[in-house]
N, C-alpha and C positions, 0 to 999 in steps of 0.2 A: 448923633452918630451917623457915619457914613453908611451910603443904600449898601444895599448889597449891588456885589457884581460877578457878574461870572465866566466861566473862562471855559471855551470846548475842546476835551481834550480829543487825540487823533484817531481812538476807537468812538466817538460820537459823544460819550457821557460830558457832562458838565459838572464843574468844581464851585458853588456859590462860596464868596469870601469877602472880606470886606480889607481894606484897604486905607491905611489913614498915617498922616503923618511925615517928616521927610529927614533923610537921613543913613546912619547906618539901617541894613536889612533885618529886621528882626521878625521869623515866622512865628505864629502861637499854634499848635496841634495840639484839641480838643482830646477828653478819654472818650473811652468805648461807649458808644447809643447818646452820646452828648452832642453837644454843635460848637459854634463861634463864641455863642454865648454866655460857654464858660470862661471867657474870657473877658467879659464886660467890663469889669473892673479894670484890668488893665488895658482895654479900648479906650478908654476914657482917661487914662496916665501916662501909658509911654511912647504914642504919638506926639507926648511936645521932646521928645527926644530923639526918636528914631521913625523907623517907615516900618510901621507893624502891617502885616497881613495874616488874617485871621481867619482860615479857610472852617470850612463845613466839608469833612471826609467822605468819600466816597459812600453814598448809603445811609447817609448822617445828615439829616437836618436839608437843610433846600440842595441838598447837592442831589445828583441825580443818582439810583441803583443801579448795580453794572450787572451788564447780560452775558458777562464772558469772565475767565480768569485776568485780574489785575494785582497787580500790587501797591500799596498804599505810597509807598517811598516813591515811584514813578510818578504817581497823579502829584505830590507837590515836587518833584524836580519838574515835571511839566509844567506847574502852574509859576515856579522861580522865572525859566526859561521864557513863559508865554508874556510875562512880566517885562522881560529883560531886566534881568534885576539879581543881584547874589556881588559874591556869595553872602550868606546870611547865618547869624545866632538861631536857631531852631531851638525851640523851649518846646515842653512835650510835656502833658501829666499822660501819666497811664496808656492808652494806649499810642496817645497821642509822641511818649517818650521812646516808645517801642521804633515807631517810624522819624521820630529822628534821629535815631541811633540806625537804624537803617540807608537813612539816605546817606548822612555820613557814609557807611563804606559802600555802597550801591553811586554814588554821586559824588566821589570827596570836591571836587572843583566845586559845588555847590552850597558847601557848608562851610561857615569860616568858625564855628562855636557852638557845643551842644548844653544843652541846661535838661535835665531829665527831674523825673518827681512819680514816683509808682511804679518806674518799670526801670530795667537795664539794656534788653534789646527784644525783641519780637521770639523770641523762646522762653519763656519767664519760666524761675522753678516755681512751683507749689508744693510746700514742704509742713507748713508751720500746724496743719490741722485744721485751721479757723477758716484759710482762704479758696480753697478749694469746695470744701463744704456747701459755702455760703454760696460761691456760684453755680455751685450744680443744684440749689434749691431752688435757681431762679425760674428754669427754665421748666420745668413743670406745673408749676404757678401759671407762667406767660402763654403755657400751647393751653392751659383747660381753659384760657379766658376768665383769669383771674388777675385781669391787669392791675387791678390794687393793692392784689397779695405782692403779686412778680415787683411791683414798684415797693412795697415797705422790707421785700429780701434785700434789692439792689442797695437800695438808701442804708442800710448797715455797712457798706463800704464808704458809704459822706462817714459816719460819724466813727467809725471807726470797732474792732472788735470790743474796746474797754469805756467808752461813754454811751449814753444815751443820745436820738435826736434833740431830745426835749433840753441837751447842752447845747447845742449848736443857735444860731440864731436862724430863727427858719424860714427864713427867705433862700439861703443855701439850698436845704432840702427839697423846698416848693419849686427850685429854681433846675434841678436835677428829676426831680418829678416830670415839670413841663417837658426838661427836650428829651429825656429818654421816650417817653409817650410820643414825643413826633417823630422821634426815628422807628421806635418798634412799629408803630403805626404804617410803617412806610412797606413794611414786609409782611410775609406770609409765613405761616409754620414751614409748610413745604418748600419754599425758598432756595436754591442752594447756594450756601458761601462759596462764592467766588475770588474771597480776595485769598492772595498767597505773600508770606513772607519771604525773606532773605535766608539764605542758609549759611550755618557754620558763626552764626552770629557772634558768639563769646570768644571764639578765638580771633577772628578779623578783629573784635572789636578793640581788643587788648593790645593791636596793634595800632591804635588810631596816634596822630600829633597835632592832634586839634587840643586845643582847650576843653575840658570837661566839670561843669559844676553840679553834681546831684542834690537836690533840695528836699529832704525827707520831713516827712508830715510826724510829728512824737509820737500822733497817737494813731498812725497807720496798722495795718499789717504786721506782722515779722517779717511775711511775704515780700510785697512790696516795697516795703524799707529797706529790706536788706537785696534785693533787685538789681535798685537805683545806687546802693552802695560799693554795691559790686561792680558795677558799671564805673564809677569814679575810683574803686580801689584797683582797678585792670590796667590804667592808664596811666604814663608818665605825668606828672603833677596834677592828679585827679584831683578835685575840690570839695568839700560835704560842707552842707550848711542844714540845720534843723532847725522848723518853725514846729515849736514846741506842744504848744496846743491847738493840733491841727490833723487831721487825718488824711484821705485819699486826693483831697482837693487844697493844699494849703493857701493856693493864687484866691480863692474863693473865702476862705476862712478868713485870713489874715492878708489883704492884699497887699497894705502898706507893708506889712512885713518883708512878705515875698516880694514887692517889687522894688524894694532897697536893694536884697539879696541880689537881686539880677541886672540892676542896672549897675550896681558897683562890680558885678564882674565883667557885664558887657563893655563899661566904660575905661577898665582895664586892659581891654585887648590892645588899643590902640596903642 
């Protein structure tokens, strides 16, 4: 696989991202306390068709902490620009979907196609009972220094609210272990989040005429599945596609699956 490389953006921080392939532009954004990583599987498949970059978000994995208010949608329209390079299909799980559905309307010259999976746009509802819960359990876990509690809360979003880990194949969960532990590692309790979203998201976003495919995981959320749904049912010829036995990660679970699902829509655009 390709080194990593990195890119300086104009407030000083640095974006690590990898780079492989040539082609139509295709970005991959990572979910929340993950990296590049999760995206291995398809580092290693959809480089012999396109030019994927595969960044590490701000905070996240080798990229660097920011010391001021940022916005996530910024650092990769920065990183497209620093490239010379777009527009581009942006595929996003989770939080990773949130920002590109933001750059889309923060950036539309920069976006030619959004592929989302766990989120709709950077204001997400939590409604369902299960998913809200489960994230506010995390974070009392992670400040007492029970980073193995904090990590077996998280990892109930891998496998979802209705299966066990012990369904999954566990190299997924081993694999979401690892980079969350190097991004929380990366911070402090005291910390303050500095990044900031887009505003008025749901309505801009309903007006997007970009292509839109959401990819929901069967054995997600209600939350999150219905999110990513929303997102594809707002827009003029929105697209839904469901990997069945799959929860918050289905590029992870089921790659072959998921990278059918997207390359047959990317390859449709043209």
């Amino acid at each position: 696989m390709n080194e990593l490389q990195y890119a300086t953006l104009a407030d000083g921080g640095r974006l690590a991202y990898r780079d492989a392939g040539t082609g139509p532009l295709v970005v991959l954004l990572h979910g929340g306390f993950l990296d590049h990583r999760q995206w291995n599987a398809q580092l290693a498949t959809l480089p012999a068709r396109y030019r994927v970059i595969a960044p590490d978000a701000r905070g996240h994995g080798d990229s660097s902490n920011a010391a001021a208010a940022f916005r996530h949608t910024d650092d990769i329209a920065a990183l497209i620009r620093h490239l010379d390079a777009g527009p581009a299909v942006l595929i996003g799980v989770s939080m990773g979907a949130a920002t590109a559905t933001d750059t889309a309307l923060e950036h539309p010259e920069l976006v030619r196609a959004l592929v989302v999976s766990g989120a709709g746009t950077s204001e997400p509802e939590f409604v369902d009972g299960w998913t809200r819960p489960t994230l506010e359990k995390v974070w009392p876990a992670l400040f007492s220094g029970d980073l193995k509690g904090a990590l077996t809360i998280w990892n109930e979003f891998t496998s979802g609210p209705d299966r066990a880990l012990a369904d999954l194949d566990p190299a997924v969960p081993a694999l979401i272990d690892e980079m969350t532990t190097k991004t929380w590692l990366k911070h402090t309790a005291d910390e303050q989040d500095w990044s900031v979203h887009a505003d008025d998201t749901w309505a801009r976003a309903a007006k997007l005429t970009i292509p839109v495919l959401a990819v929901i995981g069967g054995s997600d959320s209600d939350d999150h599945r219905h999110n990513a749904e929303r997102l594809a049912d707002s827009v003029a010829g929105g697209r839904k596609a469901t990997v069945e036995d799959a929860a918050h990660y289905p590029n992870m679970e089921h790659p072959g699956e998921f990278d059918a699902i997207v390359t047959e829509f990317i390859d449709a655009l043209a």
